[in-house]
C-alpha positions, 0 to 999 in steps of 0.5 A, spaced: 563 719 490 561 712 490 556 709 495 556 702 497 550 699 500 551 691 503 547 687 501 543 683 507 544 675 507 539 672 510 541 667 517 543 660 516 537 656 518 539 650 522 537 643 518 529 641 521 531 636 526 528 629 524 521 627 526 520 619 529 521 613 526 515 610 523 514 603 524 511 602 517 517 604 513 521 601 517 517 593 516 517 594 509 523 595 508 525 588 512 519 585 507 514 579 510 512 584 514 505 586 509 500 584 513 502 587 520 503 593 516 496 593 513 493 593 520 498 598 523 495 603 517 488 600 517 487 601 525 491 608 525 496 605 530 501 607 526 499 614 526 498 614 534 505 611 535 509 617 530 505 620 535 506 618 540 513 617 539 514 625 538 510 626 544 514 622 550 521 620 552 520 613 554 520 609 546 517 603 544 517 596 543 514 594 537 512 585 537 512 584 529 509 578 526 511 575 519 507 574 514 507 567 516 506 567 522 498 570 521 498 565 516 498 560 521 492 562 525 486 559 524 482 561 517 478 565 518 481 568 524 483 575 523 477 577 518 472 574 524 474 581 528 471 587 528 474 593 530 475 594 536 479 587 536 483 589 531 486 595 534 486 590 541 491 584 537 495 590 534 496 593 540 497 587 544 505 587 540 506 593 542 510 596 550 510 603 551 517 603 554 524 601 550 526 595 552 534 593 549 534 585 547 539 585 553 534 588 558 528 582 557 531 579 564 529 585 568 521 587 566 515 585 571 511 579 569 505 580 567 508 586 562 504 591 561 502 592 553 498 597 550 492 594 550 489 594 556 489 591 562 494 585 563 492 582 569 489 573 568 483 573 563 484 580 559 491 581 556 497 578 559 504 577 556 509 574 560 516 574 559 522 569 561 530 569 558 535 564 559 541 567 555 540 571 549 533 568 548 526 571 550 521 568 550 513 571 549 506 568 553 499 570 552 496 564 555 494 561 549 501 563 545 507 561 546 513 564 541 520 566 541 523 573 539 528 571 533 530 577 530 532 584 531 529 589 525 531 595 528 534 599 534 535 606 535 535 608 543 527 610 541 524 604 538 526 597 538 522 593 532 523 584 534 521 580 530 516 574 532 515 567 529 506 567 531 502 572 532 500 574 540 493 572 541 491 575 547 486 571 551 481 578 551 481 577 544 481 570 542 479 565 549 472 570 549 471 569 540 472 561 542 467 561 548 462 565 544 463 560 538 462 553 543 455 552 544 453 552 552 454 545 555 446 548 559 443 548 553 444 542 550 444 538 556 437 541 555 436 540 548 437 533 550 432 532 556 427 535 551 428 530 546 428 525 551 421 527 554 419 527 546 421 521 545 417 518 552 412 521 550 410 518 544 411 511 546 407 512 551 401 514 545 403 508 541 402 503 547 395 506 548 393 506 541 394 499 542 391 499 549 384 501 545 385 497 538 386 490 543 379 493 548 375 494 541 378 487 539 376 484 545 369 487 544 368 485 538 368 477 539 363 478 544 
C-alpha cells in the first residue's frame, strides 16, 4: 500500500497596498527644494502630513518654496523664528484639501491653510486665476505657481518662486523690531526738557557771577 499525503500550501498573500505619498521623497527628487525639506523634517510636518494623508480621503495641496526663494528673504529672517513659527510658515503652504491646477478658479477667498485662521491680521492666502495661472496673496506676498511637481488624485505639490509670508508671522516680528512712535516721541520731550534745564542753569550762574561782580566794584 502506498500512502500519499498532500502537502499544504499556504494561501497566496495579496501584495501590501501602498502607503501615502511623502512629500519629503517627493522634493527631493525634484532638487532645489533642500530647504522646504529640511523644515518639513525639522517641524515634523512631514510625519503629520503621511499621517494625515493615511487617515482621510480629502488630500492635500502642498505650496513648495525653491531653495531660491528662501534665499530671497530678509537675512536672518527664518533663523530669528522660533518654534512655533516655523510649524506656522510651514503650514501656512499647505491646504487640507486637493485641489487640481485647473480647480484654483473655484475655491473661496480667503482660502483656509493649515495654519490656522485665515481671516485679515492672522493667516490669509488669497487667490485669483486668469487662464492657466494662479497667482497666491498673503498681504505681504505676492507670487505665482510655476510648476507642477506632482499630482496623484491625492496630493498636489506646486512649486512657487517666494516663499508665503503669513502676516501672523512676519507683520507681528516687524512691528515688534520697530521701535514704538510713544516712546520716542517721549525720549525726545526728555531730552528737550534736559536740554531747558540746563540753559536755564547757566543764565543763572551767570545771573550770580554779574551780582558778585557788581558788588565787588562798590
Amino acid at each position: 500500500l502506498h500512502c500519499s499525503t498532500a502537502s499544504a500550501q499556504a494561501p497566496a498573500q495579496s501584495p501590501a497596498p501602498p502607503g501615502p505619498p511623502d512629500v519629503t521623497k517627493i522634493l527631493q527628487k525634484a532638487g532645489q527644494y533642500s530647504v522646504f525639506v529640511r523644515l518639513l523634517k525639522s517641524t515634523q510636518v512631514s510625519d503629520r502630513l503621511i499621517g494625515e494623508l493615511k487617515d482621510t480621503d480629502d488630500g492635500k495641496t502642498i505650496f513648495a518654496p525653491t531653495d531660491k526663494a528662501f534665499s530671497a528673504l530678509k537675512s536672518g529672517a527664518l533663523n530669528s523664528l522660533n518654534d512655533e513659527q516655523r510649524v506656522q510658515l510651514v503650514l501656512f503652504h499647505v491646504i487640507p484639501s486637493y485641489i487640481p491646477l485647473s480647480q484654483f478658479q473655484t475655491v473661496s477667498n480667503p482660502m483656509r491653510t493649515q495654519a490656522g485662521d485665515s481671516g485679515d491680521g492672522e493667516f490669509p492666502l488669497n487667490v485669483t486665476t486668469s487662464g492657466n495661472r494662479v497667482v497666491l496673496k498673503t498681504g505681504l506676498t505676492k507670487t505665482s505657481v510655476s510648476d507642477t511637481i506632482y499630482t496623484d488624485g491625492q496630493l498636489a505639490v506646486y512649486r512657487v518662486d517666494q516663499v508665503l509670508q503669513p502676516l501672523q508671522v512676519f507683520a507681528a516680528r516687524s512691528s515688534a523690531l520697530a521701535p514704538a512712535p510713544g516712546i520716542s516721541r517721549k525720549a525726545a520731550d526728555v531730552d528737550g526738557k534736559s536740554k531747558a534745564s540746563s540753559l536755564a542753569m547757566q543764565n543763572l550762574a551767570l545771573f550770580v557771577v554779574s551780582v558778585i561782580a557788581f558788588a565787588l566794584s562798590l
